[in-house]
N, C-alpha and C positions, 0 to 999 in steps of 0.2 A: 587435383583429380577432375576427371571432365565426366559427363554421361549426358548422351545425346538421344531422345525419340521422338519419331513422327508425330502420334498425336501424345502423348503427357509422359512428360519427364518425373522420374522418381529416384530421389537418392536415403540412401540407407542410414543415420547419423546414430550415434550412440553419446552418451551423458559422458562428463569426464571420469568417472568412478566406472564405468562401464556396468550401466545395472539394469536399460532399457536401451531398443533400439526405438527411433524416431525415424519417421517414413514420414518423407516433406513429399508430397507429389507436386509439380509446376502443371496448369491443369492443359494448358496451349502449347505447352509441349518445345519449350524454353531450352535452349542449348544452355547447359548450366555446367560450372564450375566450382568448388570449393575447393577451402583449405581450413581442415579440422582443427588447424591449431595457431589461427589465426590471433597475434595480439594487438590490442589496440593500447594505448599509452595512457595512463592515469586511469583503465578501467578494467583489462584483465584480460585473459584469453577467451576468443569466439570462434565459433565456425562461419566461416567467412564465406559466403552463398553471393556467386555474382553470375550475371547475362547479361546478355548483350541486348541494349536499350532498343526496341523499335521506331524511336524516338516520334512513335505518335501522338504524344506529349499525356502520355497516360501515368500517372501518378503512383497505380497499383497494379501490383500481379497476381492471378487467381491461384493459390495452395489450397493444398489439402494435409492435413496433418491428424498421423494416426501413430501411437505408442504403442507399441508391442506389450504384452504385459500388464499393461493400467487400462482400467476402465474408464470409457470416453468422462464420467463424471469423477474420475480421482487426477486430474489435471487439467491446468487452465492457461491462459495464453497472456503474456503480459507484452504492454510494448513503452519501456522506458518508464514502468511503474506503475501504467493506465491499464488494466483489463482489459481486453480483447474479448476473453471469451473465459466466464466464469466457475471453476468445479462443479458448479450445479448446472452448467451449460448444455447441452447435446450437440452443440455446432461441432465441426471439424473441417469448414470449408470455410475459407476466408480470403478477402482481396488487399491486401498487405502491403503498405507506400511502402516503397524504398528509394535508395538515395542513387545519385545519379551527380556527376560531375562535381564529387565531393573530394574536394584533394585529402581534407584533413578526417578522416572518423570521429574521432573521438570529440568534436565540435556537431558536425553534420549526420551523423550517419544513423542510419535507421535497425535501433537494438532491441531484439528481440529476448523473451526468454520463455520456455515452454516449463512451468513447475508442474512437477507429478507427487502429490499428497499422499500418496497411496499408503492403506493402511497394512497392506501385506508383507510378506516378507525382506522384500525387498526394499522399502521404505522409501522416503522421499527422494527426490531429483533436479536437476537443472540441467537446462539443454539452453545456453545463449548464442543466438546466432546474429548475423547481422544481414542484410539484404542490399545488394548493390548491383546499378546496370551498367555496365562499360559503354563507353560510346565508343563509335566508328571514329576512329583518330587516322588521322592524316600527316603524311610528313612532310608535306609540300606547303597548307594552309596553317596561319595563325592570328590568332587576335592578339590586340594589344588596347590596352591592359590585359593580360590573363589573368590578373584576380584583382581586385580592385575591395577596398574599404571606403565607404563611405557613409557622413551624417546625413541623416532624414532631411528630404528638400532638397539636398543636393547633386549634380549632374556629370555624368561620366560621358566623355567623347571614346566610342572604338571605334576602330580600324581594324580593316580584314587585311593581311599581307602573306606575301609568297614568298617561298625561296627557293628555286633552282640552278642544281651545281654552282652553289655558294651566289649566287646574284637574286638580290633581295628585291622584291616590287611592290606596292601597293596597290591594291583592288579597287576599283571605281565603285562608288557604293550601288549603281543601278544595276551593277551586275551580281548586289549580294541583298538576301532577303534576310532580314533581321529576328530574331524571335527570341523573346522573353519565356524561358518554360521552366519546370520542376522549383514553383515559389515555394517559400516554405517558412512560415512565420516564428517568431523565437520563440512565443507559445507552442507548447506542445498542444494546446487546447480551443486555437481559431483556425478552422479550415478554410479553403475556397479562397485565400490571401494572395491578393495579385500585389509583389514587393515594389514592383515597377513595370517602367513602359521605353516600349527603343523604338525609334522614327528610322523614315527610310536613309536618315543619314549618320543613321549609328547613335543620336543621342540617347542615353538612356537615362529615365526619369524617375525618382525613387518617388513612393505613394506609400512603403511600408516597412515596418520591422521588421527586419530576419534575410532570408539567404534566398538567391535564385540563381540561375543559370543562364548566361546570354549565348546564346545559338547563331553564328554566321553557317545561311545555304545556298549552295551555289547549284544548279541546274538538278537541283530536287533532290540533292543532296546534302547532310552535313557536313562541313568539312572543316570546324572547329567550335570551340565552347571557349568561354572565360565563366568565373565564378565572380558573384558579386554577393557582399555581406552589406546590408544598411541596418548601421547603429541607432540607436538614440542621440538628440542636438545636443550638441553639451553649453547650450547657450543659457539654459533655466538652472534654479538651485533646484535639490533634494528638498522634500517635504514631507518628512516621516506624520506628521500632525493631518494632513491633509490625506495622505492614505490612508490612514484612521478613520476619518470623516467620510472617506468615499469609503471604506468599508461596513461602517454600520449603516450607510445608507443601500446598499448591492446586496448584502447578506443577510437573508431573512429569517424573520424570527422562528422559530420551532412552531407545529400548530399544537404543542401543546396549550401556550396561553388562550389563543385562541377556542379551543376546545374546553379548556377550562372556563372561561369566563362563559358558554355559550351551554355551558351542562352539561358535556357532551362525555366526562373525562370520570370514570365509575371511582368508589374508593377500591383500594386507597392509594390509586395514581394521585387522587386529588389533594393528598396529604404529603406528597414525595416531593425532592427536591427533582427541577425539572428536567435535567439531564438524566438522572438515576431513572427516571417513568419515562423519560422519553426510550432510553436503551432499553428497560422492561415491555412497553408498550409496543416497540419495532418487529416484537418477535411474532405478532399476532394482527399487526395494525400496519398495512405497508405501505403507507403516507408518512409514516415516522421513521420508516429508515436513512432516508439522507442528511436526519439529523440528527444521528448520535455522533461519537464523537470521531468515529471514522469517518463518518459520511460528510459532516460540519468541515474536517478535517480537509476533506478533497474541495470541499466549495471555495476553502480559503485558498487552498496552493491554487486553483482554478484563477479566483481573483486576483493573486498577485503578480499570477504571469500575463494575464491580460492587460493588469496597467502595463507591466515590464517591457509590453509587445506594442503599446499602442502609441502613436506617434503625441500625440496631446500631453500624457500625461507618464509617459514611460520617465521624464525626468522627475518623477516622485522618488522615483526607488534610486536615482542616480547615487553610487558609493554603497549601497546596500545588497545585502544577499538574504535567501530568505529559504527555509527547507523543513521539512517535517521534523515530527518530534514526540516523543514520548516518555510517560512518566508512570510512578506505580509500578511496576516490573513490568512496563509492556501493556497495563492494562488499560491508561486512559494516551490517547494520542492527541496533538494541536502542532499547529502551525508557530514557529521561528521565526523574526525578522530581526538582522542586526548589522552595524559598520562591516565592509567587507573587510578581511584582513582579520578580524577579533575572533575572542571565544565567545559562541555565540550563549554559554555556560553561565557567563560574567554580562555579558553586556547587549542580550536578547529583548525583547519585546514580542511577546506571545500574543496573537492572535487566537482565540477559545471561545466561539461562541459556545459549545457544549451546556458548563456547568449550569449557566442561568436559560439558557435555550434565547439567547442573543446577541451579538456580536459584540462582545468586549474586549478588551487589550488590558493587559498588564503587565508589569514587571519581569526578566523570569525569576528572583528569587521570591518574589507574591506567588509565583505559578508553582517553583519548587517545594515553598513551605507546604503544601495543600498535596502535590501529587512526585513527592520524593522517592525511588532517586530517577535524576530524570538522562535520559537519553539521545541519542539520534534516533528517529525510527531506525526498528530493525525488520520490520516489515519485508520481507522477501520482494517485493516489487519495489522498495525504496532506495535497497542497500548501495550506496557508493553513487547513487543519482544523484545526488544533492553535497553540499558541501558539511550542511549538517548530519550526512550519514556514514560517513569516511572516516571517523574514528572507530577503530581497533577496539578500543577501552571497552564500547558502548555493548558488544555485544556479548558480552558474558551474561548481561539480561534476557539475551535471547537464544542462551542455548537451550534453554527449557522449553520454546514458543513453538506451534505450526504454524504456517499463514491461516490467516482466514479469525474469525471474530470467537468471540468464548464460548458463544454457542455451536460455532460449526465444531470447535475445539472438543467441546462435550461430547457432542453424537458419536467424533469418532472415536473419543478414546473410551465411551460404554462399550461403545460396538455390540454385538450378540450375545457376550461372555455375561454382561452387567460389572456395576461398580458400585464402590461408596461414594457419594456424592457428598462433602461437608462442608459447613457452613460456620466460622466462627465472625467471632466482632468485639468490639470495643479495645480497653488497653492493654492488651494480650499479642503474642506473638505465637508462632504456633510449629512446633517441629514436631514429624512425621517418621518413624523407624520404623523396616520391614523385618522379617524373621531373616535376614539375611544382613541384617546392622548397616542397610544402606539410609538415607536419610532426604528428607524433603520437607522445605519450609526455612526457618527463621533459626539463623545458630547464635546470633546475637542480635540487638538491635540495627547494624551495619551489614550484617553479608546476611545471603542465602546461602543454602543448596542445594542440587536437584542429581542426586544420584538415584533415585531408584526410576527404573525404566518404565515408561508407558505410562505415566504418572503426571497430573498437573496440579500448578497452587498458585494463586496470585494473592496480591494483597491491594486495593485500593482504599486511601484516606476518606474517613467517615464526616470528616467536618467536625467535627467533636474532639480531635485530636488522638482518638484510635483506627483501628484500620477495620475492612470488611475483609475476610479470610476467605476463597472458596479453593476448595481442593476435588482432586479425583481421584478413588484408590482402585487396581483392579480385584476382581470379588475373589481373587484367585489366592491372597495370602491375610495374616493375618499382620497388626499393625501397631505401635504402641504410640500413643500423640500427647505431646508434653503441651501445656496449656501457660505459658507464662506471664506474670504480668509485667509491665515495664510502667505501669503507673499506680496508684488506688482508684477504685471504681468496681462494677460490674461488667461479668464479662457472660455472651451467651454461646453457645453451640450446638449443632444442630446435625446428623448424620442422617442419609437416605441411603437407602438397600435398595437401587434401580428393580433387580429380580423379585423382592416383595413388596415393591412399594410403599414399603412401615419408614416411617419417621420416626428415628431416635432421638427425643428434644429432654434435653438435660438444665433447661429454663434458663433463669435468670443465678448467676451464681460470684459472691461477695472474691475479690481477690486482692492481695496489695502488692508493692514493686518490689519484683526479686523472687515473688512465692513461686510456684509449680502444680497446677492439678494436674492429673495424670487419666488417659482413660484407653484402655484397651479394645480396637474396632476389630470386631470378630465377624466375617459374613455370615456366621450360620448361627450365631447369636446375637441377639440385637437389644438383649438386657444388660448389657456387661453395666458396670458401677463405674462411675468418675470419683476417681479416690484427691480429696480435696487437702490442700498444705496441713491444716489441721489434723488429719488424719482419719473424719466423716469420708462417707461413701452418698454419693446421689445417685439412686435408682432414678433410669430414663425412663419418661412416659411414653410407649410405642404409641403411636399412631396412624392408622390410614391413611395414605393423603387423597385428598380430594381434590382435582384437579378446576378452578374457577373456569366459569363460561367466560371466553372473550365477547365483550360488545365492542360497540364503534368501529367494527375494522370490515374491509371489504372483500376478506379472506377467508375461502372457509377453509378445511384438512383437505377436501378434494382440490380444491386450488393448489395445493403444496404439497409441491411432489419431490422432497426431503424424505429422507430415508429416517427411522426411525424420531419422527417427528412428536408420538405421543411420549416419546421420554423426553424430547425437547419442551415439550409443556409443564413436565413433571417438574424440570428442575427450573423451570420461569414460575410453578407454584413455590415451592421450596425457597426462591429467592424473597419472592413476598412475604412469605414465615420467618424469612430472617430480619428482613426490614422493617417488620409490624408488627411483632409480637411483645414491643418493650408499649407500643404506642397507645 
C-alpha cells in the first residue's frame, strides 16, 4: 500500500486482533509504503513501514502516533524492549532511527512495538512495526564487496563499477566520493558510534562494533551502497571471571547502604533486607527506582552489551549469550549469562545485584533455590528478544501478568470499583475460589492457577524458606481462601477492603504440613472468622489503616501525577504490616 502528502503523511494501522486503529503520522510528509503482514524470520509478523531515504545521512524520522480508543496514558512505545515512551508518558511525538541498506531484518532492522494496557473493554494490544528507508538503486552502478564481514582492525578495499549492455568497467576513484553513513553499534545502548572510516580510495577502516553502510556518489548523487558488519577479533580468549570483576566494579551499589549507614533510612526500611526496602522505598523515594530489580535488571543487560559492543573487551563474552530472566511467577527479574548453544536453565550464571543492593553473581540453581520457578522474562518488551526469552514453556507464568511493575499492576486492577487487597506469608500456600468455582493461587506446591478474571497473586521466597503471598480480589463477588500449610511453623494474613480502608489482620496463627484454615472474604463484611484445622474460629481485628509519612524522598503527591496514587500508598502501608508485624 502506498499514501502520499504534501506536507504529513498519515497511515491508518490496526492491531492483529483488530481492537484499535493506530494513526502513525510521518510529520515531513514522507512518501511512505507499507505491508501489514509483513514477516520477518525467527521473529514474527510486522507491519513493515518503508520510505524512501533522503539520504541526508539523518538517522531518524519525525512520527506522530495516536490510538484511536486508548488513552494517550494507557499505552507506551517500546523499541526492541527499551521504552520510548512510558504509560505514564504524554508524548506522542517522537523521532524514531530506522534502518536503512539492511539486507537482512531480522539481524539489522529497527523493531518497533506500540502496547496499549487499556483497562476498558477492549483490553490490551500490540501493534509491531518495523521502519525502513529504501535507497535510490541504480542499475548501472555497483560496489564490490556489497556486503563484506569483517574483524575489529581490519580493512576492506571497494570499488565502484559499471555495467552497460552487458560490458563491465571500473570507476576511477576521483570520480567517486566515498561515505560511511547509518553506523550502528551492536549495542542497542551506545549512540553516536562511528563503526568506521573510507579514504578517497575506497579503503575502509573499522574503529567499531556493529554495522554501517558504505555509500559510493557520483555527481551529487547516490548511486550505490554495500553493507559492512565488524565483529569482534577472535584473537583473545573468553573471560567469564573478568566480566564479573568489570561488573562489580561499573554497577553500583543501591543508595540504600549508603543512606543507611548516613541515618537517612527511617524504620523500619532500616530492619529490611535491602532489595525488599529498596522496592518499598522506590514507590515514594525516586532515587531508588533504578534499583529495584527491574531497574538493576536493565543496568546489567546495559553492561553486558557494552562490553559485547566494545572493541577491548567484547572478547570477554566470546562463546557466550546472555538475556533477561525471571523467577517467583514473574515477581523478582535478573539478568542470565551462559555457553552459547546450552540451557541457560542448567548451566547459567546470574548476574542479581537486587537482593543485597550489590552487584553479585551466582549459580542459577543458588538463584533458583531462592526465587523458583524461574523463567525467560516474559515482560512484554523482552519476549523473543533474547535467546533466553524464546521458550514457549516459559510463559504460562505470564498469562496471569500485565506489563509494567506490581504497583502499576495494583492501581489498575483497583480501578474505581475497589478491591481486596491480601497479604499472606510464611509455609503456606494459598488457593482463591469465586462464587462461580473458578480458582486463583496455589493447587499444589508445583502448579498455579489463574482462572478467575481481572484478578492477580504472586508469590515471592521470604528467605526463611516460605513465601510472601499478595493477591487482588475484585469488591464485586464473594470468595473462599484455603490457607495450606506445606511445612510446620506460623503463618500470617492480612486482607484490605480498598473502599473502607479497614484492615482485616487475623495475626500470627500455628499450622502444620498438609492442614488447611479456611476463611471467607466478604466485601460488605469484614468480620467473617478463619475457621482453623482444628476446628477454632479467629475473629479478625479490623482496623483503620494509617497511611506513614514518606521522608527522605524528593517527591511529594503533587509531584505525581499517577492516578489513584493514595491507594498506591495504601497498599505500600499494608505491605509494611505484612513485613513487620511478626518483628
Amino acid at each position: 500500500m502506498t499514501s502520499t502528502a504534501s506536507a504529513a503523511t498519515t497511515i491508518d494501522l490496526q492491531d492483529p486482533e483488530g481492537k484499535y486503529t493506530f494513526k502513525i503520522t510521518f510529520q515531513n510528509g514522507e512518501k511512505i509504503e507499507y505491508d501489514p503482514g509483513y514477516y520477518v524470520e525467527g521473529r514474527g509478523g510486522y507491519v513493515n513501514i518503508s520510505f524512501e531515504d533522503s539520504w541526508d545521512h539523518q538517522n531518524t524520522v519525525d512520527v506522530k502516533i495516536e490510538v484511536e480508543g486508548a488513552d494517550i496514558k494507557e499505552w507506551e512505545l517500546l523499541k526492541k524492549g527499551f521504552p520510548i515512551k512510558r504509560s505514564y508518558e504524554t508524548t506522542d511525538e517522537f523521532a524514531l532511527p530506522f534502518s536503512s541498506g539492511c539486507t537482512q531484518l531480522k539481524y539489522c532492522g529497527s523493531f518497533y512495538t506500540v502496547h496499549v494496557t487499556s483497562k476498558g473493554s477492549k483490553g490490551s494490544a500490540n501493534l509491531p512495526f518495523i521502519l525502513v528507508a529504501t535507497a535510490d538503486e541504480t542499475d548501472d552502478f555497483f560496489i564490490t564487496p556489497t556486503y563484506q564481514e569483517i574483524e575489529y582492525g581490519k580493512t576492506i578495499d571497494f570499488t565502484l563499477k559499471n555495467e552497460r549492455n552487458g560490458i563491465y568497467s571500473e570507476i576511477d576513484h576521483n570520480e567517486v566520493k566515498w561515505i560511511v553513513g547509518q553506523s550502528k553499534s551492536l549495542s542497542e545502548y551506545r549512540d553516536n558510534v562511528i563503526i568506521g572510516t573510507i579514504d578517497k580510495s575506497g579503503v575502509f577502516t573499522s574503529q567499531e562494533i556493529g554495522t554501517c553502510t558504505v555509500f559510493a556518489r557520483m555527481d551529487g548523487k547516490i548511486v550505490d551502497q554495500a553493507e559492512v558488519v565488524v565483529t569482534c577479533p577472535s584473537d583473545k580468549k573468553a573471560d567469564l571471571q573478568e566480566v564479573i570483576r568489570l561488573y562489580q566494579l561499573r554497577i553500583p551499589e543501591g543508595p540504600y547502604h549508603r543512606d543507611l549507614k548516613a541515618g537517612d533510612v527511617w524504620p523500619p526500611f532500616s530492619s529490611m533486607n535491602p532489595g525488599y526496602a529498596t522496592n518499598l522505598y522506590s514507590i515514594a523515594n525516586d532515587k531508588y527506582g533504578e534499583f529495584t530489580c527491574g531497574g538493576y535488571q536493565h543496568q546489567v543487560l546495559v553492561f553486558l552489551s557494552k562490553i559485547q559492543s566494545t572493541p577491548g573487551e567484547c572478547h570477554l563474552l566470546d562463546g557466550y549469550d546472555f538475556g533477561p530472566i525471571e523467577g517467583s511467577y514473574s515477581a523478582h527479574h535478573a539478568v542470565v549469562v551462559y555457553p552459547k548453544g546450552t540451557d541457560w536453565k542448567r548451566t547459567g550464571m546470574v548476574f542479581d545485584p537486587w537482593y543485597h543492593q550489590k552487584p553479585e553473581a551466582m549459580t542459577i540453581s543458588v538463584w533458583e533455590d531462592v526465587f523458583s520457578p524461574i523463567a525467560g522474562d516474559t515482560s512484554p518488551g523482552y519476549r523473543n528478544e533474547f535467546n533466553s526469552t524464546k521458550d514457549p514453556n516459559d510463559y504460562q507464568y505470564a498469562a496471569w501478568t500485565v506489563a509494567g511493575d506490581l504497583v502499576s499492576e495494583s492501581v489498575e486492577l483497583i480501578g474505581d470499583a475497589g478491591a481486596l487487597v491480601g497479604f499472606g506469608q510464611c509455609p503456606v500456600n494459598i488457593l482463591i475460589t469465586d462464587s462461580n468455582g473458578r480458582q486463583l493461587g496455589a493447587v499444589d506446591d508445583s502448579n498455579m492457577v489463574f482462572d478467575i478474571p481481572d484478578a492477580f497473586i504472586t508469590k515471592m521466597a521470604d528467605g526463611e524458606g516460605g513465601y510472601s503471598w499478595y493477591f487482588i480480589l475484585q469488591n464485586t463477588d464473594e470468595y473462599d481462601v484455603d490457607i495450606t500449610g506445606f511445612d510446620d511453623g506460623n503463618f500470617e494474613f492480612f486482607v484490605m477492603n480498598t473502599n473502607t480502608g479497614q484492615l482485616q489482620d487475623y495475626g500470627e496463627q500455628v499450622i502444620r504440613d498438609g492442614e488447611t484454615a479456611e476463611v471467607e472474604l466478604d466485601p460488605q463484611d469484614s468480620a467473617t472468622p478463619m475457621r482453623m484445622p482444628d476446628g477454632s474460629e479467629v475473629i479478625p481485628t479490623v482496623e483503620e489503616l494509617v497511611i506513614p509519612e514518606i521522608s527522605g524522598s524528593t517527591m511529594t503527591l503533587e509531584d505525581i501525577e499517577l492516578p489513584g496514587f493514595d491507594i498506591l500508598l495504601s497498599i505500600f502501608a499494608v505491605f509494611l504490616v505484612m513485613l513487620f508485624r511478626r518483628r
